[in-house]
N, C-alpha and C positions, 0 to 999 in steps of 0.2 A: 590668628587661626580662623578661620571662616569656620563658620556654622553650618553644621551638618542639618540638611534639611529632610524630612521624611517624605518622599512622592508617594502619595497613596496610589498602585497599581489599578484601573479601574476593569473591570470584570467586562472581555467581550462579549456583546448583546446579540449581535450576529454577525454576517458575512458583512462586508466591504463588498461595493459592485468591483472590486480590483480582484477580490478571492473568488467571486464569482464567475467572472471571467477569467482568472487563473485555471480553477478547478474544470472549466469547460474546456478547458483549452489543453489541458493535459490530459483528461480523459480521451478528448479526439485525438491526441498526439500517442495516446496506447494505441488507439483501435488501429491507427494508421499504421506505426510502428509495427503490432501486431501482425497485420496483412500485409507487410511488403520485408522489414530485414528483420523478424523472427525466426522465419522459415533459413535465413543464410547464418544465421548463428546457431543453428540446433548441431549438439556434440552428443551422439552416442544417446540418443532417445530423449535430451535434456536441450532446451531451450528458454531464453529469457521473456515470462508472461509480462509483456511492457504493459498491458492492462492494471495490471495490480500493481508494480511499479510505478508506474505513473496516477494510483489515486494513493500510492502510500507518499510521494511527493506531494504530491497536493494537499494530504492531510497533514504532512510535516510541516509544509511551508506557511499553511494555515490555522494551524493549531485549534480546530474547532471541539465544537463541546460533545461530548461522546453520541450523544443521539444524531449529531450530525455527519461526524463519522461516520455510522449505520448509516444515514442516508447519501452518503457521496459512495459508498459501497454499494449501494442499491442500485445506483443511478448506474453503475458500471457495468450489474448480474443487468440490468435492462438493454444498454449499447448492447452486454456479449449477445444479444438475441438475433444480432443481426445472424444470418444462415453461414456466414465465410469466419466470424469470427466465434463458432464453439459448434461445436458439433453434438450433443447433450443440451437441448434448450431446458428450461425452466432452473435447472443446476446452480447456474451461478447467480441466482438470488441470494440462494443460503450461503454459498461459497464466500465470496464477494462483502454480502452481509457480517458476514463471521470477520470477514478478512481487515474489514473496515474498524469493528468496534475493537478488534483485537490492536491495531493502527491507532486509534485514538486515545485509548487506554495506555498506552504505552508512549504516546505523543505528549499525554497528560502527565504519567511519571516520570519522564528524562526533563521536562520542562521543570519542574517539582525540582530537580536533580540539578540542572543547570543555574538554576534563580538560586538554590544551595550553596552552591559554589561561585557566588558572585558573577552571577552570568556567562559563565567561560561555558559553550557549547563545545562536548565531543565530535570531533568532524565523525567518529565512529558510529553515534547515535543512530544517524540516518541508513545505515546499513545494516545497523543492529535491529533496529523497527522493522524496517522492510524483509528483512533475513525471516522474522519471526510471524509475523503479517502472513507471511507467502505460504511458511510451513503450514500455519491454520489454515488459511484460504485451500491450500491445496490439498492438504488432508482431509479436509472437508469433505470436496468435491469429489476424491477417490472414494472417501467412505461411503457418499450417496450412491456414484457409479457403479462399486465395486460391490458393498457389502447390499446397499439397498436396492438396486437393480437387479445386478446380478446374480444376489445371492452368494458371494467370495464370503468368506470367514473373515471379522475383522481384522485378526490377528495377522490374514494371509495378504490383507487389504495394505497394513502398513509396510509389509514386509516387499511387495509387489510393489510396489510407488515408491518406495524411499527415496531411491537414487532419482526417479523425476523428479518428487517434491523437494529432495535435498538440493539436486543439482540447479532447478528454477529460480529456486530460494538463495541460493548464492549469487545465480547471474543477475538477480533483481538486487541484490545487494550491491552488487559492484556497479549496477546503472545506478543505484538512487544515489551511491558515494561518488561519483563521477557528476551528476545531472545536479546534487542541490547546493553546491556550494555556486556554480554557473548562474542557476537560476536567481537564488538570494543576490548575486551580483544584480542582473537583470531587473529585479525588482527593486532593489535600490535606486535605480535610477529613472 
């Protein structure tokens, strides 16, 4: 019988220039996204934020430590500033910010969840993060627009946004369950 040896897991210190260049590359890949086949998948006042979707990829695929979350989330409320990509500037600091730690946090408990179960990852995972990501991200940002600008009641804020923030949150769902098992191929090799 061979002998079972313990691998001490070593605790990542930071990014890889390969998650660095990942995380860049998919943020550009929202923004692009965003501006060109967002606008031809909008259903009924709902369409897919590939912005948020593609840094909740990027925080999946890279599993960073929750402050860095917050800041691959920041990095993003800063792209949205461009004028074509958010109409509300300053907003998606906090949106984006929220949307991030919310991603990493939960990056950090299915990972928790998956090394529990002898490494077997839910293909579900990555839609379930993303699904839940989008909800805060996007409720966020209703709340500021809604309740903080304009004065909407918040109760009126979530009731008004739902079917946006529900229906984004789904379609970011079904891109990140489609886009990360593709990508992890990609990066394999």
């Amino acid at each position: 019988m061979a002998e079972k040896r313990n691998v001490a897991v070593e605790e990542k210190k930071g990014f890889s220039v390969q998650d660095l260049i990942l995380i860049a590359v998919l943020i550009a890949a929202g923004a692009v996204l965003k501006l060109t086949v967002s606008s031809f998948l909008t259903f009924a006042g709902m369409k897919p934020n590939f912005m948020i979707a593609m840094y909740c990829l990027a925080i999946i695929l890279t599993k960073p430590k929750t402050y860095q979350a917050v800041i691959i989330g920041l990095l993003v409320g800063l792209v949205s500033q461009i004028p074509l990509l958010n109409a509300t500037p300053m907003v998606n600091f906090a949106s984006e910010a929220l949307g991030g730690l919310v991603c990493g946090l939960l990056v950090s408990g299915f990972s928790k969840i998956a090394a529990d179960n002898k490494g077997v990852q839910n293909v579900a995972f990555p839609a379930v993060i993303t699904f839940i990501s989008t909800v805060f991200s996007g409720y966020c940002f209703a709340l500021i627009v809604g309740a903080g600008i304009n004065g909407v009641p918040v109760m009126a804020v979530f009731g008004m946004y739902a079917v946006m923030v529900l229906g984004t949150a789904t379609m970011n769902a079904i891109a990140a369950a489609i886009l990360t098992p593709i990508l992890k191929a990609v990066l394999k090799k």
